[in-house]
C-alpha positions as CSV (number, residue, x, y, z in Angstrom):
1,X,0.0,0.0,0.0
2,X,1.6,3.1,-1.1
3,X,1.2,6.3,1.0
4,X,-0.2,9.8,0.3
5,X,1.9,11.1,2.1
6,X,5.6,9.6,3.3
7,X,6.1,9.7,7.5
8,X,9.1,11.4,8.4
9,X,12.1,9.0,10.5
10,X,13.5,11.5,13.1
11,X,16.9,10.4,13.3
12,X,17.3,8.0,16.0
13,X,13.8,7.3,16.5
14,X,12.9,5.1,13.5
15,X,11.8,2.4,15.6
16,X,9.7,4.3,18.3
17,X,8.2,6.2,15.4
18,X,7.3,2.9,13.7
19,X,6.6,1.1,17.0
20,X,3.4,3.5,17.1
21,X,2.1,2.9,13.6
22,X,2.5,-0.9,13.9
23,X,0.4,-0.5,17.6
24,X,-1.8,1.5,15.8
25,X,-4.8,-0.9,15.1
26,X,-6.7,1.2,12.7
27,X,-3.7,0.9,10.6
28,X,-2.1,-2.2,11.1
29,X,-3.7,-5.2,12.0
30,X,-2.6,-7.4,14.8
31,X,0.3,-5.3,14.9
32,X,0.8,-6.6,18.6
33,X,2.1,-10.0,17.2
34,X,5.2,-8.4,15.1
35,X,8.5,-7.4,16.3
36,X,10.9,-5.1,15.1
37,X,13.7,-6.9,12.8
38,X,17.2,-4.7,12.6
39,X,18.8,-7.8,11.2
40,X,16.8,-8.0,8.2
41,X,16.1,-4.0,8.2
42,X,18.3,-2.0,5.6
43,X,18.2,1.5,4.3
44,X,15.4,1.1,1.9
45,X,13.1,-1.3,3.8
46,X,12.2,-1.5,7.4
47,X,11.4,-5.1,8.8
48,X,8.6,-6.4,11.3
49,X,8.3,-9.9,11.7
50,X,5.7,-11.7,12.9
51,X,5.7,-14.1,16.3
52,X,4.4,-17.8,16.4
53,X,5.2,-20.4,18.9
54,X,7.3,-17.6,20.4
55,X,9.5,-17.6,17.6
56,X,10.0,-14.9,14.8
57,X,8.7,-15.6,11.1
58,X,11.8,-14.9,8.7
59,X,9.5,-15.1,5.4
60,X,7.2,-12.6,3.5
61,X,4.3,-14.5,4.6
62,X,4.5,-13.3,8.3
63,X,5.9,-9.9,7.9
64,X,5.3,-6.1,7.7
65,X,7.5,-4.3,5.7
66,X,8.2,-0.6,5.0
67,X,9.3,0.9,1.6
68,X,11.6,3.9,2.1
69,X,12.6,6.8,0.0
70,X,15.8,8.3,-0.3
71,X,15.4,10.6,2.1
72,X,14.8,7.8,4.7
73,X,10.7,8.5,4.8
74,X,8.0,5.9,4.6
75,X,6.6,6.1,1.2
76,X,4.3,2.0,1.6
77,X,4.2,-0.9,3.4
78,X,2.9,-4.6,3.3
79,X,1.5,-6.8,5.6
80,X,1.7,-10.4,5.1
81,X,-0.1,-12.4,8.4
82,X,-0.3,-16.5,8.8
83,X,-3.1,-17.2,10.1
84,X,-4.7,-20.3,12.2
85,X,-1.3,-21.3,12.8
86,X,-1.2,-24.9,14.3
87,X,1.8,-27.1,15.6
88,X,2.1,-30.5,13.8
89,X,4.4,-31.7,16.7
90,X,6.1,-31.1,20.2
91,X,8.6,-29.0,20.5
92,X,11.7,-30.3,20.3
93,X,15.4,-29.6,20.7
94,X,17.2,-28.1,18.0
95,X,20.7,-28.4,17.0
96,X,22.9,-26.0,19.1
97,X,24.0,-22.2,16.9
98,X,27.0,-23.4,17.2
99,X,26.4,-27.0,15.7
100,X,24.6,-25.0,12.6
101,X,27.7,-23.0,12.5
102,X,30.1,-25.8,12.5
103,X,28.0,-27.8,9.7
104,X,27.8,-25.0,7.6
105,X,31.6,-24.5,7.6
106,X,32.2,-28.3,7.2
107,X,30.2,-27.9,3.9
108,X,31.9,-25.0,2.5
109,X,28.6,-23.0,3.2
110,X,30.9,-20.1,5.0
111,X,34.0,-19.3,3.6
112,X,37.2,-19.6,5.2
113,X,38.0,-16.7,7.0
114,X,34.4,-15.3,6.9
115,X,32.8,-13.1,10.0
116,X,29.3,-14.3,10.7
117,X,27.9,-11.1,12.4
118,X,24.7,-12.3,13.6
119,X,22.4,-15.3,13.2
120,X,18.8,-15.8,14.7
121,X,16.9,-19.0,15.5
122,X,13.3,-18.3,13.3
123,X,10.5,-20.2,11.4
124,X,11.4,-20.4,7.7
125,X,9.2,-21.8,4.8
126,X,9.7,-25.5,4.1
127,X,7.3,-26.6,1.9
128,X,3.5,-26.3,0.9
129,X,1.5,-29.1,1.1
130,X,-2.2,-29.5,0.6
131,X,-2.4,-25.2,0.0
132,X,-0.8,-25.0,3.7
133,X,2.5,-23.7,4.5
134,X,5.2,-25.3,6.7
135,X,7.4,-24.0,8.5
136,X,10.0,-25.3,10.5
137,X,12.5,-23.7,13.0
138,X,15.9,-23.1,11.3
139,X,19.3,-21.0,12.1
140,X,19.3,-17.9,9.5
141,X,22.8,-16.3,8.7
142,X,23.0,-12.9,7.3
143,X,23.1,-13.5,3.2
144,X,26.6,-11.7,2.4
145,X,28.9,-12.7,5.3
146,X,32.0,-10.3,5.6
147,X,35.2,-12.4,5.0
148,X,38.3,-10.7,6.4
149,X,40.9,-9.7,4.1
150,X,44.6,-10.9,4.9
151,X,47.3,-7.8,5.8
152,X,50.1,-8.0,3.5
């Protein structure tokens, strides 16, 4: 949904400002179940992510996101909300961040040398079967991990 007219970012307050709006129920619906999202934030979009099983949703489908303009103002956003979420089994225990970590090395997945910066435990999109989603709980890496250069 596009804007008529962009909100202003004060500086430093971009996430109170947007805090309000995504409270705001005459604007955003069930804006109580989203959280802010730095990681996946950049300059030109702003992240909320939704909260099932007490876990983030790192996929369009359970996410608000905020278009910005060049001059760092909100110009549109989208809402994307899963709905009559249901748990197909008990929880369980995951592999450790630092198992994930080690596995993805092992497999040439992070290159030698590579800083990961941050990494979050979140729902991600498996599969669809029979027009539902699944989800399952994964370790999420930043896309582009920095890889330190050698001093010469």
């Amino acid at each position: 949904m596009n804007l008529k007219k962009p909100v202003k970012l004060p500086s430093g307050e971009t996430k109170k400002t947007l805090d309000k709006i995504v409270a705001n129920p005459s604007l955003i619906a069930r804006g109580s179940e989203y959280s802010y999202s730095s990681q996946l934030s950049s300059d030109s979009e702003i992240i909320y992510v939704q909260r099932v099983a007490k876990g983030p949703v790192y996929s369009h489908f359970g996410q608000i996101r905020f278009a910005l303009n060049s001059q760092k103002r909100v110009i549109g956003y989208s809402q994307n909300y899963l709905e009559n979420v249901k748990l197909l089994k008990e929880a369980s225990k995951t592999i450790s961040e630092e198992r994930a970590l080690t596995w993805l090395y092992q497999y040439n997945e992070i290159p030698n040398g590579a800083k990961v910066a941050w990494s979050n435990l979140a729902y991600t999109r498996l599969l669809t079967a029979r027009g539902q989603y699944v989800f399952l709980p994964t370790w999420v890496l930043p896309s582009k991990l920095a890889v330190a250069q050698p001093l010469y």
